[in-house]
Backbone as JSON Lines, residues from 0, in Angstrom:
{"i":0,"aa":"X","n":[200.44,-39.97,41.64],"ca":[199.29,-39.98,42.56],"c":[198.47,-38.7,42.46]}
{"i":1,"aa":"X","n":[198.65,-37.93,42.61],"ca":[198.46,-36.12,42.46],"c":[197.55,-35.5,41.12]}
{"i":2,"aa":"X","n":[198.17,-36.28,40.29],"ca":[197.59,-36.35,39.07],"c":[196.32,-37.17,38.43]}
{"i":3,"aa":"X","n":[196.22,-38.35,39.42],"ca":[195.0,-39.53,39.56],"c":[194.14,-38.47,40.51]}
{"i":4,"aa":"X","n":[194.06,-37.9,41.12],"ca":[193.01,-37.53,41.97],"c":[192.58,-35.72,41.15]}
{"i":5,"aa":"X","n":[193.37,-35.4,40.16],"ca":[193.05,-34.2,39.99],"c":[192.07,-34.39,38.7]}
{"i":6,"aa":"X","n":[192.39,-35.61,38.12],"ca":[191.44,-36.13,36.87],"c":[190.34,-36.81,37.79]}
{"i":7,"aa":"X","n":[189.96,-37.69,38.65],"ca":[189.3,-37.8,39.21],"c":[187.97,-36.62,39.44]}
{"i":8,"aa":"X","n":[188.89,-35.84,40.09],"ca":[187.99,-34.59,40.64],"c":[187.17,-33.84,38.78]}
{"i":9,"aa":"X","n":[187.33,-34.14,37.9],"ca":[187.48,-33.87,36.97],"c":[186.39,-33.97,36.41]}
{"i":10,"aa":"X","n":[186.08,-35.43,36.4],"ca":[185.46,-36.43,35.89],"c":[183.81,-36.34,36.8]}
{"i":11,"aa":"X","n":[183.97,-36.36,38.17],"ca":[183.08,-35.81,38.72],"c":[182.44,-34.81,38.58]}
{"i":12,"aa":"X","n":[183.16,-33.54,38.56],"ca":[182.53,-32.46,38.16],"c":[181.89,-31.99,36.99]}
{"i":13,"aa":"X","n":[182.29,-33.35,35.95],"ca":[181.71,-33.12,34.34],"c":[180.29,-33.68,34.77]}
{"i":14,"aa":"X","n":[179.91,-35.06,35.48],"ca":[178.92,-35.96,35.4],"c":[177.86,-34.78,35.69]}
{"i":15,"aa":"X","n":[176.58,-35.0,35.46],"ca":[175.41,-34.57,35.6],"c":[174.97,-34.58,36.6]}
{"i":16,"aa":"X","n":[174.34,-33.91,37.56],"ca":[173.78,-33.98,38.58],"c":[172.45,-34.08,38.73]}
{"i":17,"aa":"X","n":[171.61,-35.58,38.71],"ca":[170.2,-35.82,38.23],"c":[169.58,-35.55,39.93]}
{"i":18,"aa":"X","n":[168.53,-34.39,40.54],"ca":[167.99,-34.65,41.66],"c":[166.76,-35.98,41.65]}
{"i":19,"aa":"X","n":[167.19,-36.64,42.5],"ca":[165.59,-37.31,43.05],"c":[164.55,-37.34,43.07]}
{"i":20,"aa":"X","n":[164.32,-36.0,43.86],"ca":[162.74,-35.5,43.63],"c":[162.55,-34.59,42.56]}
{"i":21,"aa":"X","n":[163.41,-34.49,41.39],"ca":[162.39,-33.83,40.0],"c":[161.69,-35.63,39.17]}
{"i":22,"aa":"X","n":[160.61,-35.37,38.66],"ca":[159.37,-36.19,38.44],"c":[159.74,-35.69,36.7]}
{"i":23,"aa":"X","n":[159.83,-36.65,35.99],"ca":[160.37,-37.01,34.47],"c":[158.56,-36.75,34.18]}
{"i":24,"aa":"X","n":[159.15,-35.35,33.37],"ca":[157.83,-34.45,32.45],"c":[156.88,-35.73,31.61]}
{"i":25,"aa":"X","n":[155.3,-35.33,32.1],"ca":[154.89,-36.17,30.81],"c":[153.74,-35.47,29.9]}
{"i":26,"aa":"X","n":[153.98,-35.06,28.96],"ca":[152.9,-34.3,27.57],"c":[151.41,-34.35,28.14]}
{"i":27,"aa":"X","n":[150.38,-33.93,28.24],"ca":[148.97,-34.13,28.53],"c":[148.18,-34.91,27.3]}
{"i":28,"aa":"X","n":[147.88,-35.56,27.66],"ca":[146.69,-36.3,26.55],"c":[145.44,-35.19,26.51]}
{"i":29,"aa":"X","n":[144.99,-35.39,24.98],"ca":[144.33,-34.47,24.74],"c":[143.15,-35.18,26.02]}
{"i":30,"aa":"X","n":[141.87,-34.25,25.3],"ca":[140.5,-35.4,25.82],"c":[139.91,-35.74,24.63]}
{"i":31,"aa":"X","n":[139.01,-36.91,25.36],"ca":[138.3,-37.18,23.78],"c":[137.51,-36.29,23.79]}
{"i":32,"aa":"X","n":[137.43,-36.46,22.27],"ca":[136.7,-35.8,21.29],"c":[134.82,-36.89,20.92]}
{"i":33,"aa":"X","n":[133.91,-35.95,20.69],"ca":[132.96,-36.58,20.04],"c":[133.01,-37.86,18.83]}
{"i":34,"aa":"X","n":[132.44,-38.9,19.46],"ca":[132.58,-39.93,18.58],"c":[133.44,-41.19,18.61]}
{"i":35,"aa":"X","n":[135.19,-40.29,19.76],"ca":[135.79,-41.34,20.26],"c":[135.13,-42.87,20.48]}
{"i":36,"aa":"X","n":[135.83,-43.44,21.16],"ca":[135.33,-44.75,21.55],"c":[134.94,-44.6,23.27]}
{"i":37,"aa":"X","n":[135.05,-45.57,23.7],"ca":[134.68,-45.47,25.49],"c":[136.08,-45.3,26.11]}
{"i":38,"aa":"X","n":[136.15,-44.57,26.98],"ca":[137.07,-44.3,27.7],"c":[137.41,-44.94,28.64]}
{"i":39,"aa":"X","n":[138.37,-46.44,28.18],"ca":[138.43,-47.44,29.66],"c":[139.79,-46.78,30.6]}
{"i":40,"aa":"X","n":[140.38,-45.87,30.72],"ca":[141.05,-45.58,31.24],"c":[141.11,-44.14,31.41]}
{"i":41,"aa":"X","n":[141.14,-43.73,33.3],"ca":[141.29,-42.69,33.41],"c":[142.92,-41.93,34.05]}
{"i":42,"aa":"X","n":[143.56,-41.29,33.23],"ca":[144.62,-40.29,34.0],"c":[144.62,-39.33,34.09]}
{"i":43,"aa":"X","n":[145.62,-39.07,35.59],"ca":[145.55,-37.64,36.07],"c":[145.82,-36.46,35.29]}
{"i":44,"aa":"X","n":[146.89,-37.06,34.33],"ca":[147.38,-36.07,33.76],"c":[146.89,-35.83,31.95]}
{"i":45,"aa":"X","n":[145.66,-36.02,32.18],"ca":[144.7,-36.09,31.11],"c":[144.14,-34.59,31.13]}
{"i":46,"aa":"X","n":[144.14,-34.13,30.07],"ca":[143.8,-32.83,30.02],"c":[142.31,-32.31,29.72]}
{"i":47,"aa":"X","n":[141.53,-31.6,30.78],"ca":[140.3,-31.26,30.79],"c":[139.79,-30.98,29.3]}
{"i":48,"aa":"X","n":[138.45,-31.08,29.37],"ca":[137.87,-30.69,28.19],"c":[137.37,-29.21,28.03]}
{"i":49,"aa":"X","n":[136.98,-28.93,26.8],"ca":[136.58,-27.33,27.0],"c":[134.85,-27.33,27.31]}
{"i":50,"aa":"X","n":[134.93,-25.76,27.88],"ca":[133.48,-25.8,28.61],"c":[132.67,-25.06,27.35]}
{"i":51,"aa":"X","n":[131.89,-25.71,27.14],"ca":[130.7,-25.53,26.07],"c":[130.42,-23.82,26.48]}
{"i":52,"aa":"X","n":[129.91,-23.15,25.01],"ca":[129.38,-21.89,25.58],"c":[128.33,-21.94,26.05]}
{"i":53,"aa":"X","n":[127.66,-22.73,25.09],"ca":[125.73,-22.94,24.82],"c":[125.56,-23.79,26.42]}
{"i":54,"aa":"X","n":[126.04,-24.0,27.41],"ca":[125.9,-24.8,28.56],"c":[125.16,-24.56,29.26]}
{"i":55,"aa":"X","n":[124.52,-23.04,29.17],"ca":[123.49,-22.36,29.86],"c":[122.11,-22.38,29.47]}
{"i":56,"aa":"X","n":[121.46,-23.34,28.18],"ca":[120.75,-23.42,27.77],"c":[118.84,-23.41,28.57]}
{"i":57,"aa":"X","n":[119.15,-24.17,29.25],"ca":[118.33,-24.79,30.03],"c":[117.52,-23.34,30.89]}
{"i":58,"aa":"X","n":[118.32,-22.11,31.5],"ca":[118.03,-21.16,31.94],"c":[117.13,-20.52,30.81]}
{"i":59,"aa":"X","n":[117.12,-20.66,29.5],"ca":[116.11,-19.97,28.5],"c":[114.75,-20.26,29.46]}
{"i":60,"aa":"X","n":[114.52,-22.15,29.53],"ca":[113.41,-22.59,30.05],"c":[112.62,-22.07,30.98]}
{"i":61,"aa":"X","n":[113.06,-21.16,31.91],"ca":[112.82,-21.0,33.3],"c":[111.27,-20.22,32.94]}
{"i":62,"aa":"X","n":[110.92,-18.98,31.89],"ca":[109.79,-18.48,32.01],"c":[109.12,-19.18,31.16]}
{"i":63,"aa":"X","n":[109.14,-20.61,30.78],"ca":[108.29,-21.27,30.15],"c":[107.99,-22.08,31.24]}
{"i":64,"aa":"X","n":[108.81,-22.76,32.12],"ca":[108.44,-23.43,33.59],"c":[107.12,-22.8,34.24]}
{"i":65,"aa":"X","n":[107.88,-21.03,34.63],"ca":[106.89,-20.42,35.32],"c":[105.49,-20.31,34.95]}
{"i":66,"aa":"X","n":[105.54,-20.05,33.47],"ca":[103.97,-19.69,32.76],"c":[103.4,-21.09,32.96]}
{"i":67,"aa":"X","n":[104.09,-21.85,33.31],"ca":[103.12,-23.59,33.12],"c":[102.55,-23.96,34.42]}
{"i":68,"aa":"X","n":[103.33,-23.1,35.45],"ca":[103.51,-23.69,36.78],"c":[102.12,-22.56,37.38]}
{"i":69,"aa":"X","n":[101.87,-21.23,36.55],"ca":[101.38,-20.33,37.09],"c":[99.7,-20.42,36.67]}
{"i":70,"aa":"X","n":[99.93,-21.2,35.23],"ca":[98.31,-21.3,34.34],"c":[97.95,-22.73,35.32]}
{"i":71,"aa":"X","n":[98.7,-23.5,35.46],"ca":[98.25,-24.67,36.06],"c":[97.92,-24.83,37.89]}
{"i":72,"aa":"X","n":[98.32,-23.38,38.57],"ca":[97.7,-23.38,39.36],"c":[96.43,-22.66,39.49]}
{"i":73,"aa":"X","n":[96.56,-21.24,38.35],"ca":[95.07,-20.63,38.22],"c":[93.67,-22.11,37.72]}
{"i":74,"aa":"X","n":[94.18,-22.87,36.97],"ca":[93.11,-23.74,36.69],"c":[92.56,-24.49,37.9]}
{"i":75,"aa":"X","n":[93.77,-24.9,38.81],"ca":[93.05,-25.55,39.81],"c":[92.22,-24.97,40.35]}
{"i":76,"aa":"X","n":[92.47,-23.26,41.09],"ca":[91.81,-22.72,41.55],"c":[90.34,-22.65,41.37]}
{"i":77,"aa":"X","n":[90.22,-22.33,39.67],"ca":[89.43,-21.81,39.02],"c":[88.48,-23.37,38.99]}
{"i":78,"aa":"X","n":[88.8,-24.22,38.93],"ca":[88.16,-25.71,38.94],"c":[87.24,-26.07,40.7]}
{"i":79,"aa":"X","n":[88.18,-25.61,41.38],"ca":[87.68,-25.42,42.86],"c":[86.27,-24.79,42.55]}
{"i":80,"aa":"X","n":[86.45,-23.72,42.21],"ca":[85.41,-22.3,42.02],"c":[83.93,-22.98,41.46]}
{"i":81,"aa":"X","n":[84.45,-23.05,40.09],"ca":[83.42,-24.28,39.07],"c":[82.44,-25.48,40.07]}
{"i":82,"aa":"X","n":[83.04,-25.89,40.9],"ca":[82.69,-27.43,41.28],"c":[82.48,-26.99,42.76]}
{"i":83,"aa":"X","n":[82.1,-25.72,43.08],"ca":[81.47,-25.42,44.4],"c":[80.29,-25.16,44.65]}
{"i":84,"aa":"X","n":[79.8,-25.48,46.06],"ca":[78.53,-25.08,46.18],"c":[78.03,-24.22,45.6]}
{"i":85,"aa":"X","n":[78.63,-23.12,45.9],"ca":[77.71,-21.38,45.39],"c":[77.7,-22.05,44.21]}
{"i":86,"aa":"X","n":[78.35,-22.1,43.15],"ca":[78.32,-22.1,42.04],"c":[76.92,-22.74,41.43]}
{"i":87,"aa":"X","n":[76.95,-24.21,41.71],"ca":[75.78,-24.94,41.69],"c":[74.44,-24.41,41.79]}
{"i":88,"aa":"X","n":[74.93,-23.97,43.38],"ca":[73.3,-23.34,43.59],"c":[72.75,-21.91,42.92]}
{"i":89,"aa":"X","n":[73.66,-21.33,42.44],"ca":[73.32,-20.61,41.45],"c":[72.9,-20.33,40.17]}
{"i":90,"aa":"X","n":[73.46,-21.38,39.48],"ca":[73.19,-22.21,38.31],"c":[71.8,-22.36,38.72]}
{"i":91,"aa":"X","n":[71.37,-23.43,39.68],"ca":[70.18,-24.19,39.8],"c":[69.52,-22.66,39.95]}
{"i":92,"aa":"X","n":[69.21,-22.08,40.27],"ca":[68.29,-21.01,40.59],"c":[68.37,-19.91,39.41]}
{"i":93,"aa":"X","n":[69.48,-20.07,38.43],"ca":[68.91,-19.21,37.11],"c":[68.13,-20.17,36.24]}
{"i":94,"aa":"X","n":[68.67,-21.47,36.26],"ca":[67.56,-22.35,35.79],"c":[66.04,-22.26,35.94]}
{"i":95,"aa":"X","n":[65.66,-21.99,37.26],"ca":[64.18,-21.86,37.4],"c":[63.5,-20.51,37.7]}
{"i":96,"aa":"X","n":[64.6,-19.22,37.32],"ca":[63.88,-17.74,37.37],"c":[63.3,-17.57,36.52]}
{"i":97,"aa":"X","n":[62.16,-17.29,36.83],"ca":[60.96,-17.25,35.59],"c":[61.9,-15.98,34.42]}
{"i":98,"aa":"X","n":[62.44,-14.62,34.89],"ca":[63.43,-13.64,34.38],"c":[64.4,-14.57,33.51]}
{"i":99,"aa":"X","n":[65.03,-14.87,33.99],"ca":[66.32,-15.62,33.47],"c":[65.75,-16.66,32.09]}
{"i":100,"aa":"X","n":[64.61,-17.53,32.53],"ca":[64.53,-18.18,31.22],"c":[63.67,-17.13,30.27]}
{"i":101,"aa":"X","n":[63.4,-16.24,30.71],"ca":[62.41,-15.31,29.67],"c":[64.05,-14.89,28.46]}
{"i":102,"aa":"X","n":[64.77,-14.53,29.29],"ca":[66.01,-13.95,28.1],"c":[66.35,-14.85,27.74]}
{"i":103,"aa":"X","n":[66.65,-15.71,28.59],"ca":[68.1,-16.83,28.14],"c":[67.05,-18.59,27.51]}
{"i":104,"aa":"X","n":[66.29,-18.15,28.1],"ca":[65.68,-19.47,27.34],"c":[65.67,-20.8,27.83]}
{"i":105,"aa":"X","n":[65.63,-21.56,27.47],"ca":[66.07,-23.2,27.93],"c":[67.28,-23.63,27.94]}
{"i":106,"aa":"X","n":[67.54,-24.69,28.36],"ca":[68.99,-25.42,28.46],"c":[69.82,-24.48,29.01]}
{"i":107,"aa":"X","n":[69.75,-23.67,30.23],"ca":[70.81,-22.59,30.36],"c":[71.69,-23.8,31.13]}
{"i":108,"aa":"X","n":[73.14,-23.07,30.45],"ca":[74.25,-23.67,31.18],"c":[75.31,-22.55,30.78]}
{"i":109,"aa":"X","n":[76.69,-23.22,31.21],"ca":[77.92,-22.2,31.02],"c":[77.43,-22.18,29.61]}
{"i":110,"aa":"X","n":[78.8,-20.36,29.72],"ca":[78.62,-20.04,28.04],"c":[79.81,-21.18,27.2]}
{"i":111,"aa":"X","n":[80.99,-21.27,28.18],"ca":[81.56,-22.51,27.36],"c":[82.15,-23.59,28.5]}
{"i":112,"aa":"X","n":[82.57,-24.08,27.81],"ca":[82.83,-25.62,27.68],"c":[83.51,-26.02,29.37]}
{"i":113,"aa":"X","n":[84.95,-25.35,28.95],"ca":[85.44,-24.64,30.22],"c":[85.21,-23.96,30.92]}
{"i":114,"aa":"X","n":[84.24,-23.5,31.93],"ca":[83.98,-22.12,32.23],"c":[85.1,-21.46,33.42]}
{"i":115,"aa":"X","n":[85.56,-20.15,33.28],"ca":[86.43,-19.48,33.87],"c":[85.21,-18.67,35.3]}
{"i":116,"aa":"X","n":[85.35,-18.8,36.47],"ca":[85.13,-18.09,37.41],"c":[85.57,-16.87,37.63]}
{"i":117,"aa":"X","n":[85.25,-15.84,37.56],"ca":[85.97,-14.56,38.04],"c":[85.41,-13.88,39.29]}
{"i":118,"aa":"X","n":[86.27,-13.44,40.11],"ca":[86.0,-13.28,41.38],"c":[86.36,-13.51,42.54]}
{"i":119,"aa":"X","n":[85.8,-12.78,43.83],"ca":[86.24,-13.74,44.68],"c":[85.28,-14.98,45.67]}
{"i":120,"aa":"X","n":[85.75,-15.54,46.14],"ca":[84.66,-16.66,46.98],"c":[85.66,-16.93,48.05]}
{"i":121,"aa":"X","n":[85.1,-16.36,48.7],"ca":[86.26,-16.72,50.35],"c":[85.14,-17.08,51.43]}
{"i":122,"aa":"X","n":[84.69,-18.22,51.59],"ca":[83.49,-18.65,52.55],"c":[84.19,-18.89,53.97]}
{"i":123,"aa":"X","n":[85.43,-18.64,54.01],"ca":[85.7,-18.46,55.15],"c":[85.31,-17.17,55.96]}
{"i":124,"aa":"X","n":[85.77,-16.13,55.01],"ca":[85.76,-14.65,55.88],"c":[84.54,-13.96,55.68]}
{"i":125,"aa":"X","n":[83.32,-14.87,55.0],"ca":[82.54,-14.66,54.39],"c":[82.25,-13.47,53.5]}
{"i":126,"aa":"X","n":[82.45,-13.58,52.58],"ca":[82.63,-13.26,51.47],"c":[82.83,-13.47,50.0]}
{"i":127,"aa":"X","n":[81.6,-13.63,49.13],"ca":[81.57,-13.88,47.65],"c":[81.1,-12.98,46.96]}
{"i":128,"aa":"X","n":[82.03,-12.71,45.63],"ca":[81.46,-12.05,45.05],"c":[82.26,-12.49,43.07]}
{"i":129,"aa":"X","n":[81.56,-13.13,42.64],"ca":[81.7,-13.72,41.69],"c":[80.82,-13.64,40.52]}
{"i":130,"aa":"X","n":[81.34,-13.49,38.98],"ca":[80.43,-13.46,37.87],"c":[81.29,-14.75,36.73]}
{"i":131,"aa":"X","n":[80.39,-15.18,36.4],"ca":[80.07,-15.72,35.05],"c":[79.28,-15.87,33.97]}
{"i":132,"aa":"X","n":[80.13,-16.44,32.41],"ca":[79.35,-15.78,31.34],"c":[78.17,-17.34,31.48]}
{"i":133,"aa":"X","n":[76.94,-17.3,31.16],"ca":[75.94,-18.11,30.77],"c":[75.14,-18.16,29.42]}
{"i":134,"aa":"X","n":[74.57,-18.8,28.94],"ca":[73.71,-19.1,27.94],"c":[72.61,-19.84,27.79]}
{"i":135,"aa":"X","n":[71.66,-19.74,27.14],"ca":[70.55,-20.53,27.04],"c":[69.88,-20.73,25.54]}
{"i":136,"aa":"X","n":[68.69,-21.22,24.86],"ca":[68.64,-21.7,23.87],"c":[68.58,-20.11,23.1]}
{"i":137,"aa":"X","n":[67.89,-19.22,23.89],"ca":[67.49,-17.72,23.6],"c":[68.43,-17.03,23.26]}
{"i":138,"aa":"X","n":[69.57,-16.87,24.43],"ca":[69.97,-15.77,24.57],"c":[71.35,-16.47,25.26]}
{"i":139,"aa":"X","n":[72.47,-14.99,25.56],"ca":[73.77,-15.48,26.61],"c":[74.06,-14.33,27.16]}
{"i":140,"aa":"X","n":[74.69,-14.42,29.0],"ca":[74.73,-13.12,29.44],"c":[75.8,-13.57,30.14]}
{"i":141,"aa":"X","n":[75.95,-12.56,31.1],"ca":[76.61,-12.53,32.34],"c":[76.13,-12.67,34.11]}
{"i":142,"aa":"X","n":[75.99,-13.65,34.65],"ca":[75.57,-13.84,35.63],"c":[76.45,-13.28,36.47]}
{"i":143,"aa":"X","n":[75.63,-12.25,37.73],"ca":[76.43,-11.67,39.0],"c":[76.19,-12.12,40.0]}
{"i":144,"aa":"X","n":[76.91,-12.71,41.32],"ca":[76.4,-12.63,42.36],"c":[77.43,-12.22,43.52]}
{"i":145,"aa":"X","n":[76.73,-11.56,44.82],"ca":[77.47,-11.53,45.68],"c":[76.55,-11.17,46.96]}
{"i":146,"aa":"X","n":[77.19,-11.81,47.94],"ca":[76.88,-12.53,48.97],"c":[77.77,-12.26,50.06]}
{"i":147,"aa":"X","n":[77.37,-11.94,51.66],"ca":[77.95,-11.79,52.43],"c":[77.77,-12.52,53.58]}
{"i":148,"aa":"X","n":[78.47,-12.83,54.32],"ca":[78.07,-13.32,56.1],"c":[77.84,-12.07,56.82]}
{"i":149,"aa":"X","n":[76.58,-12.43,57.98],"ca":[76.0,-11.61,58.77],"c":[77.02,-12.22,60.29]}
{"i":150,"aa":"X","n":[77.66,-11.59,60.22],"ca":[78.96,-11.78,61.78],"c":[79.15,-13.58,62.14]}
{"i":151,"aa":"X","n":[80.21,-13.88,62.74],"ca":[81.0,-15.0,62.59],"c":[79.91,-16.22,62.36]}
{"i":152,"aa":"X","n":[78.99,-16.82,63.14],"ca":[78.0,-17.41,62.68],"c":[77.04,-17.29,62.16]}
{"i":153,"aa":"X","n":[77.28,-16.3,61.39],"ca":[75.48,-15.92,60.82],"c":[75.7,-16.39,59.36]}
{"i":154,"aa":"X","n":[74.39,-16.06,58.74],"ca":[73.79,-16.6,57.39],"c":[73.99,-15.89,56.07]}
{"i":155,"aa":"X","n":[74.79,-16.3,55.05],"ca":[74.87,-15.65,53.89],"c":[73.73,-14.98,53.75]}
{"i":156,"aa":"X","n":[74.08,-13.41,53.2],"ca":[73.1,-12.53,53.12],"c":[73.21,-12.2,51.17]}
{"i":157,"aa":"X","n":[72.62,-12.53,50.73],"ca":[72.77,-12.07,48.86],"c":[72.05,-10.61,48.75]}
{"i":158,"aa":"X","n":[73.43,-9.89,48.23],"ca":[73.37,-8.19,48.08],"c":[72.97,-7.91,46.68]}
{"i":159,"aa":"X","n":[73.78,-9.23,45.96],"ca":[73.07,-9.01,44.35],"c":[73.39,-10.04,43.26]}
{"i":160,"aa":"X","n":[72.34,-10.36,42.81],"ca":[72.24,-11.32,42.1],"c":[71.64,-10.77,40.83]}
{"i":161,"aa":"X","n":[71.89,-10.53,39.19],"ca":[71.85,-10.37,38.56],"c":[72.25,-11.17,37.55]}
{"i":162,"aa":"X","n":[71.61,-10.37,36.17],"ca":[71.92,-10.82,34.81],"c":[72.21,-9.96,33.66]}
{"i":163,"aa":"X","n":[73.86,-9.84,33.2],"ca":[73.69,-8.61,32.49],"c":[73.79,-9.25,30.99]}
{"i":164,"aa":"X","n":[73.04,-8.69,30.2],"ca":[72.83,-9.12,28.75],"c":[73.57,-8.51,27.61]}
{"i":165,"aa":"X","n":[73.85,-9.24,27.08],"ca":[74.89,-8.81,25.58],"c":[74.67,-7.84,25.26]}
{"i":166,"aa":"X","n":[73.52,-6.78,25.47],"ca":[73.4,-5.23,25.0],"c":[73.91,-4.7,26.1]}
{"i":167,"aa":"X","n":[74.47,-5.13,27.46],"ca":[74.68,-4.33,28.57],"c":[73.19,-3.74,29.33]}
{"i":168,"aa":"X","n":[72.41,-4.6,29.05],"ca":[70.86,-4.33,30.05],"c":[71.46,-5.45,31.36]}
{"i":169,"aa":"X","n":[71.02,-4.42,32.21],"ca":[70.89,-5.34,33.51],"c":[69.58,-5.79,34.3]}
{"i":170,"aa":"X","n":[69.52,-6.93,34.3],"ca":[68.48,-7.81,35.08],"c":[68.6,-8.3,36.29]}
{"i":171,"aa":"X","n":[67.48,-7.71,37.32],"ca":[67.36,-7.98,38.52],"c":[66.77,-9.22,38.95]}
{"i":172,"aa":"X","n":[67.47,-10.25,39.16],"ca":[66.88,-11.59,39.68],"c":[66.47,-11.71,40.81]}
{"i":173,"aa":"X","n":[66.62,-10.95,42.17],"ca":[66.19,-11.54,43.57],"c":[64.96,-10.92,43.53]}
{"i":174,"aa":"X","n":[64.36,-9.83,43.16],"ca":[63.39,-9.69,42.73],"c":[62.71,-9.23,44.37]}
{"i":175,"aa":"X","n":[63.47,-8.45,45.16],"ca":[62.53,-8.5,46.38],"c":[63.04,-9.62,47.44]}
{"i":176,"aa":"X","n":[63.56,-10.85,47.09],"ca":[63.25,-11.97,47.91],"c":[64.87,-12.66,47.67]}
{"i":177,"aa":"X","n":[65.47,-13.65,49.13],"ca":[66.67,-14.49,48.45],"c":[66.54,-15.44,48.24]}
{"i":178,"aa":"X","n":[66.46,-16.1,46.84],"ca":[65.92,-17.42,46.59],"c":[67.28,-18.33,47.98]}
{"i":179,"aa":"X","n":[68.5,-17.43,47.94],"ca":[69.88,-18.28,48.45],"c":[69.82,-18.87,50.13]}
{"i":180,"aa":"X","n":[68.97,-18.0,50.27],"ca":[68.54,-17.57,52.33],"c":[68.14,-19.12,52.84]}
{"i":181,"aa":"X","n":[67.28,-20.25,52.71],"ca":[66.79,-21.65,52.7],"c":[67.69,-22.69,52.43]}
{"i":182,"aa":"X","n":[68.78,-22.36,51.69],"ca":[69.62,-23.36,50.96],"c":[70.16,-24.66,51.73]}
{"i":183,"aa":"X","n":[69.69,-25.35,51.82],"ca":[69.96,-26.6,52.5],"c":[70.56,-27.84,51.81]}
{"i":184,"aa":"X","n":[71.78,-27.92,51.78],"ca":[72.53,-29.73,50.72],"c":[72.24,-30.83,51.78]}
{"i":185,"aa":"X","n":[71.54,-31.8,51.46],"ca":[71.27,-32.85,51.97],"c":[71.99,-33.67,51.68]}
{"i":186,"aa":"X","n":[72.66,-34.51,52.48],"ca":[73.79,-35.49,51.77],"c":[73.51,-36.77,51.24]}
{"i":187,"aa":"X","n":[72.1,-37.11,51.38],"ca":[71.28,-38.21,51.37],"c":[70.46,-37.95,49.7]}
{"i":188,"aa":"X","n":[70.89,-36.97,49.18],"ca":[69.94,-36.18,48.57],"c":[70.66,-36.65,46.91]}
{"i":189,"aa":"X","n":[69.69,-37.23,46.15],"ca":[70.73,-37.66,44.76],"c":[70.81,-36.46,44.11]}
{"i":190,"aa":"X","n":[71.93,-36.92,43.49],"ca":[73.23,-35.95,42.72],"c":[72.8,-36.29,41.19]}
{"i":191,"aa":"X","n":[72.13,-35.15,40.18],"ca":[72.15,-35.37,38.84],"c":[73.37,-34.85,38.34]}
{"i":192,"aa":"X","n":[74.23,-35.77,37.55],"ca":[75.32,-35.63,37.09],"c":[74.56,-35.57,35.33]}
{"i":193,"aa":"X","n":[75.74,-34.72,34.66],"ca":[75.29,-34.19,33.53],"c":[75.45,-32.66,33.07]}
{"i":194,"aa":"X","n":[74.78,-32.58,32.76],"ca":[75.34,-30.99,32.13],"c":[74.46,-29.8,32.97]}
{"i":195,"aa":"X","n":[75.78,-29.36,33.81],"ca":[75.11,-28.65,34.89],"c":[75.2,-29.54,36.51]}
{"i":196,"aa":"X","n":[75.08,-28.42,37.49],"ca":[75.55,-28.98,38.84],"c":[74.1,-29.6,39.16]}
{"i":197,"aa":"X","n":[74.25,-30.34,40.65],"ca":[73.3,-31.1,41.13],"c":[72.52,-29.65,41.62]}
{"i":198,"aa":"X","n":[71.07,-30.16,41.57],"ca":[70.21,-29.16,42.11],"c":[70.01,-29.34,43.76]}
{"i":199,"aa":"X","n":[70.4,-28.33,44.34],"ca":[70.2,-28.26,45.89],"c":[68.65,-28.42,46.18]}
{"i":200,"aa":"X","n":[68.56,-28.34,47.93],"ca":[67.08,-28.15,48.47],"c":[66.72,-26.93,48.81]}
{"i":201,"aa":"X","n":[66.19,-26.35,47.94],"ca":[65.58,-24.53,47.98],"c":[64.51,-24.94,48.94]}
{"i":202,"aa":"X","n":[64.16,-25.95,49.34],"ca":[62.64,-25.73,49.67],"c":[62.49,-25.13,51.34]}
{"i":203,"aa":"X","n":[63.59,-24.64,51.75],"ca":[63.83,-23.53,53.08],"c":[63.22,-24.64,54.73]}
């Protein structure tokens, strides 16, 4: 009897002792690779992929964003500027200065195609003061003007209106008088579309 229980005890103590809660190891699957097939199955124990270096690419973009985001709001601005009153009525009135067509000649319009405004025009706080380049069949210059409000309701006052010419001569257009002082847009009033703004009512 003595001897059955001491082999017993024996036999037990050889067997293995497997715990419960250890979880039978399993290898990681790689990941796919470029070109694989579709991946109809996902596991946990699937092993991440590596993180690209070049992943940051897109941040190169950012000062090509900005320069696009920054030219494309100066144009609007500058398009505002172009396609405003003052503008127009300025145009229209180098058109018919007896001065202005003596240099510049006929057909005056912008010097190009696009024309760039430089300046400022704030008709709120009243205040303009703006130049652009012009041309005519003669000649091409630089048109100046600037213009102020006389206190919260009062009337654009023009301080100077000029023409400076490709030699750097400057030409005095108000000549004594503001052609700008009368300026009246009639809304009833037809609009010549074409090359060059609609001509306002100078006639005061």
């Amino acid at each position: 009897m003595l001897p059955r229980l001491l082999r017993s005890r024996v036999l037990f103590r050889a067997r293995p002792v497997i715990s419960r809660n250890v979880a039978p190891r399993r290898t990681l699957i790689a990941p796919p690779k470029p070109g694989d097939g579709p991946l109809m199955a996902r596991r946990a124990d699937r092993e991440l992929p590596d993180i690209p270096e070049n992943g940051m690419k897109w941040v190169r973009t950012i000062p090509i964003f900005l320069v696009i985001l920054i030219s494309s709001t100066l144009g609007i601005f500058n398009y505002q500027k172009s396609s405003s009153s003052v503008v127009s009525s300025t145009m229209y009135a180098l058109r018919t200065s007896p001065k202005a067509r003596e240099y510049l000649g006929e057909e005056i319009y912008f010097k190009s195609q696009m024309p760039w405004i430089w300046g400022e025009m704030n008709m709120l706080h009243g205040k303009i003061d703006i130049h652009f380049a012009v041309k005519g069949q003669a000649g091409s210059g630089t048109m100046r003007f600037k213009s102020h409000r006389l206190g919260r309701q009062g009337m654009f006052v023009t301080t100077e209106w000029s023409l400076e010419t490709e030699e750097g001569e400057k030409i005095d257009l108000l000549d004594g008088s503001d052609p700008f002082m009368g300026i009246e847009l009639d809304e009833d009033e037809p609009k010549k579309v074409g090359r060059g703004s609609y001509a306002p009512n100078l006639s005061g």
